[in-house]
N, C-alpha and C positions, 0 to 999 in steps of 0.2 A: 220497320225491321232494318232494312238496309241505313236508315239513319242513327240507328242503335249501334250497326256494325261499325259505323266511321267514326260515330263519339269516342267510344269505345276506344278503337284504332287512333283517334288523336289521343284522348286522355293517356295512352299507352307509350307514346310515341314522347309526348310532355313530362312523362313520369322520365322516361329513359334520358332524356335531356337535361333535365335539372341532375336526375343524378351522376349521369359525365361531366358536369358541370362541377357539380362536388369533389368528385375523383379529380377534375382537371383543376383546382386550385385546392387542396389535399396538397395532390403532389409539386404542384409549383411551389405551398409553404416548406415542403419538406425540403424541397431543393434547396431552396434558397437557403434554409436555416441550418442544412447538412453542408452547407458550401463556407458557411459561416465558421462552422465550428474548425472544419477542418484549417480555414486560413489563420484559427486561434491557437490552434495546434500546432501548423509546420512554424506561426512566428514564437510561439513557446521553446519549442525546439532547438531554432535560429538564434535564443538570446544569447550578447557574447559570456565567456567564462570572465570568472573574477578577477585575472589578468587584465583583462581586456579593458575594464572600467577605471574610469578617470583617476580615482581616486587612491588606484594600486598599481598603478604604471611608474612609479618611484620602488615600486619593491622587484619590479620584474626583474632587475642584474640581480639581486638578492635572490630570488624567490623562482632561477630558471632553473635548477637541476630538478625539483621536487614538484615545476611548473606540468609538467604531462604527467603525472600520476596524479593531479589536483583535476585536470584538463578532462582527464579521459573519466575519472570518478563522477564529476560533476556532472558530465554529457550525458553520462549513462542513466545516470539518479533525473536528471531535468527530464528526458525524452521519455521515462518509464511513467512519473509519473502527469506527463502532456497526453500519452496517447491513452492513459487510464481513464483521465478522466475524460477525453475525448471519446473514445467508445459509449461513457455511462452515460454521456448527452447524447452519443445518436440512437443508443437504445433506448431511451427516454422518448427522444424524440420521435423515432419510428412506433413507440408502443404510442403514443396521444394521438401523431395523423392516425394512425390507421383505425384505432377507437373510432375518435371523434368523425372521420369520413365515414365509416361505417354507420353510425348512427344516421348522419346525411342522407344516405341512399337510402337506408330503409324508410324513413321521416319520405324523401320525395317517392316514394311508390307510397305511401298513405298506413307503412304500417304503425302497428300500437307499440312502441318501442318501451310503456312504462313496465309489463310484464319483463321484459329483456333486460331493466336495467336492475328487477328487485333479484332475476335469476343472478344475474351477475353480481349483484352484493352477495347473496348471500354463498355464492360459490367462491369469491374472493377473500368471505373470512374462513371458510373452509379451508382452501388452501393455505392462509395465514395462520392457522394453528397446526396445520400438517407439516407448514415447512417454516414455522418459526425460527430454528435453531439457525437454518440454512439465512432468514430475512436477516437474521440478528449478525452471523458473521460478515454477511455483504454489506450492510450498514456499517458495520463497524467498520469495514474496509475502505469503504468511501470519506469517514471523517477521518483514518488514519492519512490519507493520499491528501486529502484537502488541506487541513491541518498540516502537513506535512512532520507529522511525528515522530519518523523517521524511514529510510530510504535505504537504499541499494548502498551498501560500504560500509553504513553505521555499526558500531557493534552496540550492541545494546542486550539488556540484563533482566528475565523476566525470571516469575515465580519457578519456571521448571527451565529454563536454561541459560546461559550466557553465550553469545556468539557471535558471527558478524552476517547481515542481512545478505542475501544472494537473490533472492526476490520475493518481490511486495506484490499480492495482486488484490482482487477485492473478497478473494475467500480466505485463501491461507496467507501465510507467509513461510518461507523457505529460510530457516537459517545454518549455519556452518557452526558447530559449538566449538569450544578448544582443543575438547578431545578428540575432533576430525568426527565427530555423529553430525548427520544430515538431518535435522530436526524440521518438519512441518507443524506449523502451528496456526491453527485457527484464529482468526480474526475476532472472535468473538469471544473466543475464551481469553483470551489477555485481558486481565483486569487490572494487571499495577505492570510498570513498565520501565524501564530507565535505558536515556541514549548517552552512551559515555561517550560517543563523538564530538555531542553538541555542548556536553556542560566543561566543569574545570576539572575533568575525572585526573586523581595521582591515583598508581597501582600501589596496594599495602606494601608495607616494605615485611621481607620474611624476618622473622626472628629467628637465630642459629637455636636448635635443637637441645634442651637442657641435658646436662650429661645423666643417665639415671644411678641412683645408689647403688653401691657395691662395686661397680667399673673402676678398675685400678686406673690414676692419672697418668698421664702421658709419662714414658719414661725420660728422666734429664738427669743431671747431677745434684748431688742431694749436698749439704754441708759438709756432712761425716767425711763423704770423700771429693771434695775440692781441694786442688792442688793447694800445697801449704800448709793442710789441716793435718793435726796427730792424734789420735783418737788417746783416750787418757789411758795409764794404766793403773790397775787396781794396786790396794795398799800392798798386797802380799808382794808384790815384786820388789 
């Protein structure tokens, strides 16, 4: 009996050890690769503006009064979409450790983890048809940021508005239309799309307003009485 209790008490003790073992290199991957991401980030951040590159330092005297409104545009659009996509890594990343250790732990106490992973599928398509709408905009958000389709400054021209971007995130986006409306728009629902920032956009040119029928012409001097003219007179005179 007493030798029942100490197996027992080892095999307990071995269980508990393998699985802080688990949890302690879990968390060491996580470190490292959360540490990773973010030095991918602050040097995305850090890159210099278009000034700054070899290739455009001949346009700088050119190109300095319109240089800080290019400057500030630029920083804001690079750093929004560096920490975008830096968040959808560490939530990636944080959602696989903590899965994948958890599976670990249970695996070293000796449980049957294959019922656990049939519950988990099929609770995963369940929620995948409950919140498809919501999957679909967030995808959509992530290859709009990746892609870089367009950003913070663009204005760009969709089926329900024209206006200029205010913010990108991975659900909606925030636009400013012309007529001063604050338009949010779903990531998901944009299906045709135009950035007049990035292509060779000219604005139409207006055509002056056709005079309509019946509107007497502008008034001027007419023949009859321009200086020097004598209107005829009739035979009787």
């Amino acid at each position: 009996m007493i030798q029942l209790i100490e197996d027992s008490s080892s095999g307990f003790w071995d269980n508990l050890l393998r699985a802080g073992l688990a949890i302690g290199i879990g968390l060491l991957v996580w470190l490292v690769v959360h540490h990773f991401i973010r030095l991918v980030v602050k040097h995305s951040e850090a890159v210099g503006t278009p000034l700054e590159h070899r290739t455009l330092r001949w346009a700088a005297p050119v190109l300095r009064n319109i240089d800080p409104v290019l400057r500030a545009l630029d920083t804001e659009r690079r750093v929004q979409r560096a920490r975008t996509i830096g968040s959808l890594l560490n939530s990636i990343l944080t959602t696989v450790v903590a899965v994948v250790t958890g599976f670990y732990v249970l695996l070293a106490f000796h449980v049957n983890i294959a019922p656990l992973l049939a519950s988990v599928g099929v609770l995963g398509i369940a929620i995948g048809f409950g919140a498809q709408q919501l999957i679909r905009d967030f995808l959509a958000g992530v290859f709009i940021t990746i892609e870089d389709q367009y950003g913070i400054g663009d204005v760009i021209q969709t089926s329900e508005v024209t206006g200029t971007v205010e913010y990108l995130g991975l659900r909606i986006t925030r636009v400013m239309a012309e007529d001063g409306t604050l338009w949010y728009l779903r990531n998901g629902e944009i299906l045709r799309l135009g950035n007049r920032s990035k292509g060779n956009y000219v604005a139409p040119v207006e055509e002056p307003a056709a005079t309509p029928a019946g509107t007497p012409a502008a008034a001027g001097p007419t023949p009859s009485s321009a200086p020097g003219t004598q209107e005829p007179t009739s035979a009787s005179d």
